[in-house]
Backbone bond lengths (Angstrom), bond angles and torsions (degrees), N, CA, C in turn:
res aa  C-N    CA-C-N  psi(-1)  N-CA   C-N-CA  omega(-1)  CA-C   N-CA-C  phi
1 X - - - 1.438 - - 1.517 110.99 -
2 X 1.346 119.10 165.15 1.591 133.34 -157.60 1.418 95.20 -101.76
3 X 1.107 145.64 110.46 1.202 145.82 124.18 1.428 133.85 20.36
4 X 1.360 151.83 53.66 1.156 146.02 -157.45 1.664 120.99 -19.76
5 X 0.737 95.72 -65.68 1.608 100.86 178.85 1.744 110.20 -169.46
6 X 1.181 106.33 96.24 1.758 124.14 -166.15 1.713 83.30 -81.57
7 X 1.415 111.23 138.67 1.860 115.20 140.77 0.926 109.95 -34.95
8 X 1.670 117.25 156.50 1.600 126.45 178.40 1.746 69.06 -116.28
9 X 1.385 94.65 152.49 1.665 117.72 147.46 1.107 125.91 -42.38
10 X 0.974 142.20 140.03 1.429 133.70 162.16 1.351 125.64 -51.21
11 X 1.356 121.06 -34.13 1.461 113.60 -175.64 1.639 105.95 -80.57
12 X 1.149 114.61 -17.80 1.453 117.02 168.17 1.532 121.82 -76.35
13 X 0.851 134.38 1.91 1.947 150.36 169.74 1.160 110.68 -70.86
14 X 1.672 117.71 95.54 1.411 108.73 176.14 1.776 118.89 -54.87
15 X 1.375 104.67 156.34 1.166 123.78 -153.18 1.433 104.65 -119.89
16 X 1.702 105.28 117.26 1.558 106.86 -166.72 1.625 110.51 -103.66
17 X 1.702 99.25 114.10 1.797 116.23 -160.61 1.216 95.88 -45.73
18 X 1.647 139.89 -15.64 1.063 129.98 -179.51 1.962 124.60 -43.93
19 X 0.886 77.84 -35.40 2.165 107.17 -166.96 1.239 94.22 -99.06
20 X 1.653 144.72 -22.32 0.988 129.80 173.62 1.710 134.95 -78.43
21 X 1.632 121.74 84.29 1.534 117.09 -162.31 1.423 119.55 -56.84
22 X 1.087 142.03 88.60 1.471 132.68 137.69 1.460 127.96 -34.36
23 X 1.752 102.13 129.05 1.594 96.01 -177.14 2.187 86.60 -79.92
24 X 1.258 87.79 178.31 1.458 114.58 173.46 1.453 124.08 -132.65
25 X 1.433 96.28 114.12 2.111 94.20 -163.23 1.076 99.94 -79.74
26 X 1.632 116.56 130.99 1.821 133.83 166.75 1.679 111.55 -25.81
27 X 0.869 141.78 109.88 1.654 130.53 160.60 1.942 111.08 -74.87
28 X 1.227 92.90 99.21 1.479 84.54 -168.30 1.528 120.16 -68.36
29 X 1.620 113.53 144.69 1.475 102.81 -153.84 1.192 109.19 -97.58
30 X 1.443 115.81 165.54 1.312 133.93 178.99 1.731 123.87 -46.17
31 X 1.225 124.06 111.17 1.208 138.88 -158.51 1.843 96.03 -51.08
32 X 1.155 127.69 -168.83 1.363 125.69 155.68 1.561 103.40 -156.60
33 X 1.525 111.98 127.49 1.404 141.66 -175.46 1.753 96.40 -13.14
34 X 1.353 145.34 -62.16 1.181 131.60 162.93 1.253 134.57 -57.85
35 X 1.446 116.89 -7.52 1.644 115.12 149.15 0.833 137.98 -98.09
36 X 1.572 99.74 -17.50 1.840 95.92 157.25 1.094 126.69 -82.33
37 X 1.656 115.37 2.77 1.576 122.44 179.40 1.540 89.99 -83.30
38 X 1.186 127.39 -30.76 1.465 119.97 -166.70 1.497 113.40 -92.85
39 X 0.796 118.43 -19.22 1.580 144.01 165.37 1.972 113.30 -53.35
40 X 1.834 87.58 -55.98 1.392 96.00 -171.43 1.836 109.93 -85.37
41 X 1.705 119.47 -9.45 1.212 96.94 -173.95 1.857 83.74 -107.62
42 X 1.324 128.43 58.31 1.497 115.15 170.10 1.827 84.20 -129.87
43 X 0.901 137.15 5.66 1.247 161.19 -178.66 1.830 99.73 -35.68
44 X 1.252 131.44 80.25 1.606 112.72 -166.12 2.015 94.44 -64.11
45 X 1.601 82.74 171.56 1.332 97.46 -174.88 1.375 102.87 -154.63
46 X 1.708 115.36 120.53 1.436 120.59 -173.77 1.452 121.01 -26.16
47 X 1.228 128.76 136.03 1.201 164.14 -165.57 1.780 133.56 -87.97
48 X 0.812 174.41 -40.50 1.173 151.75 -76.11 2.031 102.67 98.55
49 X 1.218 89.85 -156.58 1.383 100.59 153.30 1.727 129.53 -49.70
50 X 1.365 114.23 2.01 1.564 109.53 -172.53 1.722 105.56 -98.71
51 X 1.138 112.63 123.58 1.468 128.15 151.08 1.515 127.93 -78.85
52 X 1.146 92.46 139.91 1.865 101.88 155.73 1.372 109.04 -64.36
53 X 1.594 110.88 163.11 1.229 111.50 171.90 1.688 99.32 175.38
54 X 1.409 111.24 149.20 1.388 118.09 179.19 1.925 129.64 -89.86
55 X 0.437 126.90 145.60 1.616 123.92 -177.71 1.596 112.66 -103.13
56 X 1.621 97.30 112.80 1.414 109.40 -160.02 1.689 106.32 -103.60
57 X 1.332 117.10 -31.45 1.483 109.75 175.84 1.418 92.00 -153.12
58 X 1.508 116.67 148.85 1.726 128.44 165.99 1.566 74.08 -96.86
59 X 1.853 81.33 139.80 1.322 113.97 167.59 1.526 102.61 -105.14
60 X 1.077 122.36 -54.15 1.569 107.98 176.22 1.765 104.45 163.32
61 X 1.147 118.84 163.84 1.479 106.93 163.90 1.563 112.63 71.95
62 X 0.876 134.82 37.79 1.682 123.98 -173.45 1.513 111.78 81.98
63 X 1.442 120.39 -18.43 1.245 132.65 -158.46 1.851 116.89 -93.98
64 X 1.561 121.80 163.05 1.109 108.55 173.17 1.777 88.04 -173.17
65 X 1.544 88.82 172.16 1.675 96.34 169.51 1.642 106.64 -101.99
66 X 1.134 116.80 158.87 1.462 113.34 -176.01 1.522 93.81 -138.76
67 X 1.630 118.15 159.63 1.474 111.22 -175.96 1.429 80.31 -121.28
68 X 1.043 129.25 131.94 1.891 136.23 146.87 1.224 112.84 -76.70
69 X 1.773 84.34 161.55 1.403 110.52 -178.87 1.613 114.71 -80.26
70 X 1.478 108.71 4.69 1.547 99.87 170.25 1.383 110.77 -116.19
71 X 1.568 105.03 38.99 1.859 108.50 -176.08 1.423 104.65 69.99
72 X 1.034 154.56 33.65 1.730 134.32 -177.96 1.920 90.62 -143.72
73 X 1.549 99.21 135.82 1.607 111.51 -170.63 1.613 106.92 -80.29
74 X 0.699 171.88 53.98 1.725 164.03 -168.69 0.864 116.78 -44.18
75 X 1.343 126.07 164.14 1.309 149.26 -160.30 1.544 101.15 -127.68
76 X 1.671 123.01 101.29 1.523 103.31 -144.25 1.823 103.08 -136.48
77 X 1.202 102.94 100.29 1.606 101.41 -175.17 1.983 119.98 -88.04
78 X 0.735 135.42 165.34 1.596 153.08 158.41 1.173 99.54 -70.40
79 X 1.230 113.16 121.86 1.243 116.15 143.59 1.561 140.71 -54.12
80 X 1.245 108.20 153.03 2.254 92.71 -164.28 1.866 99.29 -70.23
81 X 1.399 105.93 -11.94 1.655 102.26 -179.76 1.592 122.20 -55.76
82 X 1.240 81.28 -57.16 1.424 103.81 -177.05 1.620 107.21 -102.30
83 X 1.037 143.12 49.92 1.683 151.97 -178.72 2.062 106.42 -94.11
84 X 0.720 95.14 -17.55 1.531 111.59 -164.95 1.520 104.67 -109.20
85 X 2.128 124.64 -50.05 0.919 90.67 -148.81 2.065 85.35 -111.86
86 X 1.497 112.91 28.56 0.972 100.52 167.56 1.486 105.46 -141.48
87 X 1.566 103.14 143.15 1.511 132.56 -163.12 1.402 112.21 -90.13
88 X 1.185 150.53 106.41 1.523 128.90 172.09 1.075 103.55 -131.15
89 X 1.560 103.11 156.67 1.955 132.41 -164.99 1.334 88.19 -142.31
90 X 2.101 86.26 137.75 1.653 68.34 159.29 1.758 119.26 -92.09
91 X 1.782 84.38 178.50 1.565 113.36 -154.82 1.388 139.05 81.99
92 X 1.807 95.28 24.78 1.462 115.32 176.15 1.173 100.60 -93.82
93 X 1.273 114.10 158.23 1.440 133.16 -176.85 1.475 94.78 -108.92
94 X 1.379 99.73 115.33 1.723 106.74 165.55 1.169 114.06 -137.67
95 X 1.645 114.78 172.09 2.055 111.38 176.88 1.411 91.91 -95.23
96 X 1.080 95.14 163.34 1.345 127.58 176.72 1.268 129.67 -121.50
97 X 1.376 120.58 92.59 1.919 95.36 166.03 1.070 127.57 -109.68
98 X 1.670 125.14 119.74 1.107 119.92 165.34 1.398 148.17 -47.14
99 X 1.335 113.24 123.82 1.545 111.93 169.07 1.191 123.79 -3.11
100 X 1.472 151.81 165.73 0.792 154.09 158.58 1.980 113.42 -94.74
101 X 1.085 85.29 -43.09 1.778 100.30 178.55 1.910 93.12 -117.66
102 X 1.566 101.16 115.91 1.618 132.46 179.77 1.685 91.39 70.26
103 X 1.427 97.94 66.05 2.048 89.12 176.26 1.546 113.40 -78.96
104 X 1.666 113.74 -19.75 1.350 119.82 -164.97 1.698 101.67 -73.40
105 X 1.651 111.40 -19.87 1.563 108.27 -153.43 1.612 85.01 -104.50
106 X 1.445 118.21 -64.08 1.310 110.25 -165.24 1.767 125.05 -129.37
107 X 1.468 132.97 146.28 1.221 134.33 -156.47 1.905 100.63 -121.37
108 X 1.310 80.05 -169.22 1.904 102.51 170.41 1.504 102.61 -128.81
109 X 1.362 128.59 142.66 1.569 134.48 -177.20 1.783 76.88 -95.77
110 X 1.638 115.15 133.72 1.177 114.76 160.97 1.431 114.51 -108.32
111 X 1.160 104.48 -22.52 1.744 98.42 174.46 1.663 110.79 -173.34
112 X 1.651 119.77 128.13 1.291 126.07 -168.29 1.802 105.46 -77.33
113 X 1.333 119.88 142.70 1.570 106.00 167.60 1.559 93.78 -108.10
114 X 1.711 85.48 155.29 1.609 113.72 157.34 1.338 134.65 -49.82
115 X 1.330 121.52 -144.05 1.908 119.85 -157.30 1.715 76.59 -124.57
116 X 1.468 109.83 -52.19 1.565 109.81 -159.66 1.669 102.61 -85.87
117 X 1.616 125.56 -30.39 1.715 126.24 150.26 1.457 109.32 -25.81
118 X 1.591 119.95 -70.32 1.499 121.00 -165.78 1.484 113.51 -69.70
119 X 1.514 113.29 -55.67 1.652 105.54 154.35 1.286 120.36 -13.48
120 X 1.466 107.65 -84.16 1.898 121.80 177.59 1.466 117.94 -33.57
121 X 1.883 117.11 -47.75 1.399 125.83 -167.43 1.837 102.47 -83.28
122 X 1.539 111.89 -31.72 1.213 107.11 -176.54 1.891 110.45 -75.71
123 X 1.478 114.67 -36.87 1.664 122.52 155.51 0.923 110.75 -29.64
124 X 1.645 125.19 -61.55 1.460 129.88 -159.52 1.289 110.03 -79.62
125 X 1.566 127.03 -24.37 1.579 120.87 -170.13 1.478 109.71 116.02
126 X 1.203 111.04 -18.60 1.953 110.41 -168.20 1.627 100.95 -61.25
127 X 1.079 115.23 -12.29 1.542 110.69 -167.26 1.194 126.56 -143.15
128 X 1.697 87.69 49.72 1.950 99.72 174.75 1.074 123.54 -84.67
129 X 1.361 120.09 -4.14 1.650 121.94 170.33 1.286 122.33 -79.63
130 X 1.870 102.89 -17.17 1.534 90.19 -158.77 1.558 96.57 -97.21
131 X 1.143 123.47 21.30 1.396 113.88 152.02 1.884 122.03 -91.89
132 X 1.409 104.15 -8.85 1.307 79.44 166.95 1.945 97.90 -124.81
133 X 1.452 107.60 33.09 1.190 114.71 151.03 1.791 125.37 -94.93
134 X 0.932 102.57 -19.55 1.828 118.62 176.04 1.513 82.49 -76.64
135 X 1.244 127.03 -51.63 1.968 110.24 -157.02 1.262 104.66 -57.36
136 X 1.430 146.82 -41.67 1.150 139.39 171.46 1.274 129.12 -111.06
């Protein structure tokens, strides 16, 4: 004979989405023409010893080759600081600083620029070589 009506388990109790909280991810909002003016003149611009330079192949591991702006290819890792909160592909434009000990072979990527960064730096002049650095 059938059982009248047995308890269900608990994990078997449908579950009404009502009671169930979902977070909700921020849509971050649309800049407005005076913050991106302020945005674009905080724009860093190599330093000291730091070059620009492009990213021509990920090698693997945090790692990549980078071509500089003084002709020499590097050997160019992330730092563990920033490993997480920066992304690179190649054909990004990033600085570079070289090593101090083997600076010609290999660097640190200190920071990738944007679409509207290179716009701004190529406006200003920072990046008149790399048009006749792309030709070859």
């Amino acid at each position: 004979m059938l059982a009248a009506s047995s308890p269900q388990p608990l994990y078997m109790l449908p579950i009404s989405h009502d009671f169930v909280e979902r977070k909700k991810k921020k849509q971050p909002e649309p800049m407005t023409p005076e913050e991106q003016a302020e945005f674009l003149s905080r724009t860093p611009v190599p330093k000291g010893k730091e070059i620009f330079g492009i990213v021509e192949q990920r090698v693997g591991g945090s790692r990549m080759l980078v071509r500089c702006m003084d002709g020499k290819t590097r050997n160019c890792r992330i730092p563990g600081r920033l490993k997480k909160k920066l992304w690179v592909r190649e054909g990004d434009l990033v600085i570079v600083e070289p090593w101090e000990f083997c600076g010609d072979e290999k660097g640190d990527v200190i920071l990738k620029y944007r679409k509207t960064q290179i716009d701004y730096l190529k406006h200003k002049g920072y990046l008149k070589k790399l048009d006749e650095f792309e030709a070859f």
